[in-house]
C-alpha positions as CSV (number, residue, x, y, z in Angstrom):
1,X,113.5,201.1,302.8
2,X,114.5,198.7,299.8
3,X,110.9,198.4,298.4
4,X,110.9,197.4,294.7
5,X,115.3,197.8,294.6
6,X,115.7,194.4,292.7
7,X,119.6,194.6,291.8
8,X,121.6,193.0,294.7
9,X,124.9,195.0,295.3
10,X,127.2,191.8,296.2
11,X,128.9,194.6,298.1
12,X,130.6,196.2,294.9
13,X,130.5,199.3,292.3
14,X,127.9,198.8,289.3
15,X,130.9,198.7,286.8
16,X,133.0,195.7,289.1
17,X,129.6,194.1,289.4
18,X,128.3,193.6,285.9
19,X,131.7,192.7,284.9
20,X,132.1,190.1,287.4
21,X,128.5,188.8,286.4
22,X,129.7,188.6,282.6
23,X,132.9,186.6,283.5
24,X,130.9,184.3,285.6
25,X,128.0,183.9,282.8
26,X,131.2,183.2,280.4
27,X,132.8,180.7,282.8
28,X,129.6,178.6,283.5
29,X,128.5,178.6,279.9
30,X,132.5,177.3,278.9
31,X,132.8,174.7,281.3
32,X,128.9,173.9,282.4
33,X,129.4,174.0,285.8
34,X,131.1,176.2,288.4
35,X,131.5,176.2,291.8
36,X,130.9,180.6,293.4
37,X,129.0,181.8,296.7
38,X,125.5,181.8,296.5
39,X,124.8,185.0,296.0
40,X,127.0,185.7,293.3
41,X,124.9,182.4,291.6
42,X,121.5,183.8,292.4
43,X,122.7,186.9,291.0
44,X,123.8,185.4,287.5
45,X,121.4,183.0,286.9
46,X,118.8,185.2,285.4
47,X,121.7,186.2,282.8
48,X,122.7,182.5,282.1
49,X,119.1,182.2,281.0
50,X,118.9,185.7,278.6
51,X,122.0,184.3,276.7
52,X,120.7,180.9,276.2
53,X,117.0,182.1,274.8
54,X,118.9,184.9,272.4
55,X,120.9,181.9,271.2
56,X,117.9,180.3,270.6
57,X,116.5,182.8,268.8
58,X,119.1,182.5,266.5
59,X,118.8,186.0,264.2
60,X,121.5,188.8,263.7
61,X,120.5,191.0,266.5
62,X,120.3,188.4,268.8
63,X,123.5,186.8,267.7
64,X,125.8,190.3,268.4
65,X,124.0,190.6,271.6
66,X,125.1,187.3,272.8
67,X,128.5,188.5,271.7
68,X,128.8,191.9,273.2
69,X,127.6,190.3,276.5
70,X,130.3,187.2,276.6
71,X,133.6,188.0,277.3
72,X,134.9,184.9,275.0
73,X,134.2,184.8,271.4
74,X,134.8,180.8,271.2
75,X,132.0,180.6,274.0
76,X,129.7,182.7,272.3
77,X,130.0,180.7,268.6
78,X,129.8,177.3,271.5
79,X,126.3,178.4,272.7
80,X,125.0,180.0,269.6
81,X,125.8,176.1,267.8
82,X,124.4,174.4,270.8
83,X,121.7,176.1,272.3
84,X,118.9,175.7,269.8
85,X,119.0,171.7,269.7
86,X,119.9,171.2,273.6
87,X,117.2,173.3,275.2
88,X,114.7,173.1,272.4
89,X,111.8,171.5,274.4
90,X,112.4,174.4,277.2
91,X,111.7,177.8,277.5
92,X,113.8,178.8,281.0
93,X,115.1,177.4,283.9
94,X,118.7,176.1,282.5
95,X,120.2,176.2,285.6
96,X,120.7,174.4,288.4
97,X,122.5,175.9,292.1
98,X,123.5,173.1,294.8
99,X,124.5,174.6,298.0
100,X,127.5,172.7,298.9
101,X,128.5,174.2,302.1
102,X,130.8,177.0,303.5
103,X,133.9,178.2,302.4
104,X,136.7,178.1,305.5
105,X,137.9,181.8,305.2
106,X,135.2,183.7,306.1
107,X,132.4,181.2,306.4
108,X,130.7,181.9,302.7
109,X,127.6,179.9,301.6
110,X,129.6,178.2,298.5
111,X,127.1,176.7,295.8
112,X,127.8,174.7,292.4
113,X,125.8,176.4,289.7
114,X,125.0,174.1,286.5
115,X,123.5,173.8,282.9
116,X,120.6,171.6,283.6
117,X,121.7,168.9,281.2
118,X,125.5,169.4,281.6
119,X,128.2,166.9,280.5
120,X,130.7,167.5,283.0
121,X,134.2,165.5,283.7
122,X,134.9,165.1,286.9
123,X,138.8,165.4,287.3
Protein backbone atom coordinates (compact mmCIF):
# COMPACT_ATOMS: atom_id res chain seq x y z
CA UNK A 1 0.00 0.00 0.00
CA UNK A 2 1.24 3.68 -0.69
CA UNK A 3 -0.73 5.20 2.37
CA UNK A 4 0.94 8.53 3.52
CA UNK A 5 4.19 7.97 0.67
CA UNK A 6 3.99 11.66 -0.54
CA UNK A 7 7.32 11.80 -2.84
CA UNK A 8 6.36 10.75 -6.41
CA UNK A 9 9.28 8.69 -7.91
CA UNK A 10 9.00 10.05 -11.66
CA UNK A 11 10.43 6.55 -12.29
CA UNK A 12 14.07 7.53 -11.09
CA UNK A 13 16.86 7.25 -8.23
CA UNK A 14 16.39 9.88 -5.28
CA UNK A 15 19.85 11.47 -6.25
CA UNK A 16 18.71 11.77 -10.38
CA UNK A 17 15.37 13.05 -9.02
CA UNK A 18 16.20 15.90 -6.81
CA UNK A 19 18.70 16.98 -9.17
CA UNK A 20 16.40 17.04 -12.02
CA UNK A 21 13.84 19.01 -9.75
CA UNK A 22 16.68 21.64 -8.95
CA UNK A 23 17.58 22.17 -12.68
CA UNK A 24 13.94 22.44 -13.52
CA UNK A 25 13.22 24.97 -10.40
CA UNK A 26 16.46 26.89 -11.97
CA UNK A 27 15.12 26.89 -15.51
CA UNK A 28 11.60 28.09 -14.71
CA UNK A 29 12.73 30.79 -12.29
CA UNK A 30 15.49 32.00 -15.27
CA UNK A 31 13.15 32.15 -18.06
CA UNK A 32 9.51 32.27 -16.19
CA UNK A 33 8.03 29.73 -18.08
CA UNK A 34 8.79 26.26 -19.30
CA UNK A 35 7.26 23.77 -21.10
CA UNK A 36 7.94 19.61 -19.09
CA UNK A 37 5.42 16.58 -18.61
CA UNK A 38 3.02 17.04 -16.08
CA UNK A 39 4.24 15.20 -13.59
CA UNK A 40 7.64 16.37 -13.56
CA UNK A 41 5.59 20.07 -13.09
CA UNK A 42 3.42 18.87 -10.23
CA UNK A 43 6.44 17.55 -8.78
CA UNK A 44 8.37 20.94 -8.76
CA UNK A 45 5.90 23.24 -8.08
CA UNK A 46 5.92 23.00 -4.43
CA UNK A 47 9.82 23.87 -4.75
CA UNK A 48 9.22 26.90 -7.10
CA UNK A 49 7.19 28.24 -4.23
CA UNK A 50 9.92 27.48 -1.08
CA UNK A 51 12.48 29.48 -3.11
CA UNK A 52 10.27 32.35 -3.85
CA UNK A 53 9.01 32.77 0.03
CA UNK A 54 12.94 32.32 1.34
CA UNK A 55 13.61 35.13 -1.11
CA UNK A 56 11.09 36.94 0.45
CA UNK A 57 12.25 36.55 3.56
CA UNK A 58 15.20 38.20 2.65
CA UNK A 59 17.73 37.34 5.78
CA UNK A 60 21.27 35.44 5.58
CA UNK A 61 19.98 32.11 6.24
CA UNK A 62 17.44 32.31 3.95
CA UNK A 63 19.61 33.93 1.30
CA UNK A 64 22.43 30.78 1.30
CA UNK A 65 19.58 28.42 1.19
CA UNK A 66 18.16 29.86 -1.87
CA UNK A 67 21.66 29.49 -3.14
CA UNK A 68 22.63 26.01 -2.19
CA UNK A 69 19.24 24.90 -3.74
CA UNK A 70 19.74 26.80 -7.35
CA UNK A 71 22.05 25.50 -9.62
CA UNK A 72 22.74 29.22 -11.12
CA UNK A 73 24.17 31.86 -9.00
CA UNK A 74 22.92 34.74 -11.49
CA UNK A 75 19.31 33.21 -10.93
CA UNK A 76 19.62 33.08 -7.38
CA UNK A 77 20.82 37.05 -7.01
CA UNK A 78 17.67 37.44 -10.01
CA UNK A 79 14.99 36.10 -7.58
CA UNK A 80 16.47 37.23 -4.27
CA UNK A 81 16.28 41.20 -6.15
CA UNK A 82 12.82 40.47 -7.47
CA UNK A 83 10.96 38.46 -5.37
CA UNK A 84 10.14 40.65 -2.48
CA UNK A 85 8.42 43.54 -4.67
CA UNK A 86 6.76 41.07 -7.33
CA UNK A 87 4.93 38.76 -5.02
CA UNK A 88 4.55 41.03 -2.02
CA UNK A 89 0.71 40.98 -1.83
CA UNK A 90 0.89 36.97 -1.97
CA UNK A 91 1.80 34.36 0.28
CA UNK A 92 1.82 31.05 -2.28
CA UNK A 93 0.57 29.86 -5.37
CA UNK A 94 3.25 31.50 -7.94
CA UNK A 95 2.68 29.11 -10.35
CA UNK A 96 0.75 28.36 -12.93
CA UNK A 97 0.62 24.57 -15.15
CA UNK A 98 -1.45 24.54 -18.57
CA UNK A 99 -1.78 21.20 -19.96
CA UNK A 100 -0.99 21.64 -23.48
CA UNK A 101 -1.30 18.20 -24.85
CA UNK A 102 0.81 15.10 -25.58
CA UNK A 103 4.15 14.70 -26.63
CA UNK A 104 4.35 12.40 -30.10
CA UNK A 105 7.05 9.91 -28.78
CA UNK A 106 5.57 8.16 -26.29
CA UNK A 107 2.29 9.98 -25.77
CA UNK A 108 3.35 12.19 -22.50
CA UNK A 109 0.93 14.61 -20.90
CA UNK A 110 3.22 17.91 -21.81
CA UNK A 111 2.24 21.02 -19.59
CA UNK A 112 3.67 24.74 -19.58
CA UNK A 113 4.48 25.62 -16.04
CA UNK A 114 4.61 29.56 -15.35
CA UNK A 115 5.32 32.42 -12.72
CA UNK A 116 1.91 33.76 -12.20
CA UNK A 117 2.80 37.25 -13.39
CA UNK A 118 5.49 36.23 -15.94
CA UNK A 119 6.83 38.62 -18.62
CA UNK A 120 7.54 36.24 -21.23
CA UNK A 121 8.70 36.86 -25.16
CA UNK A 122 7.25 34.82 -27.32
CA UNK A 123 9.98 33.97 -30.04
Amino acid sequence: MRHRKKVVKLGRKAEHRNMMIRNLVTSLLKHERIETTTPKAKAMRPWVDKMINLAKKGDLASKRRVFSYLTDKEVAYKIIKEAPERYKDRNSGYTRIYRVGFRRGDNAEISIIELVDAKVEES
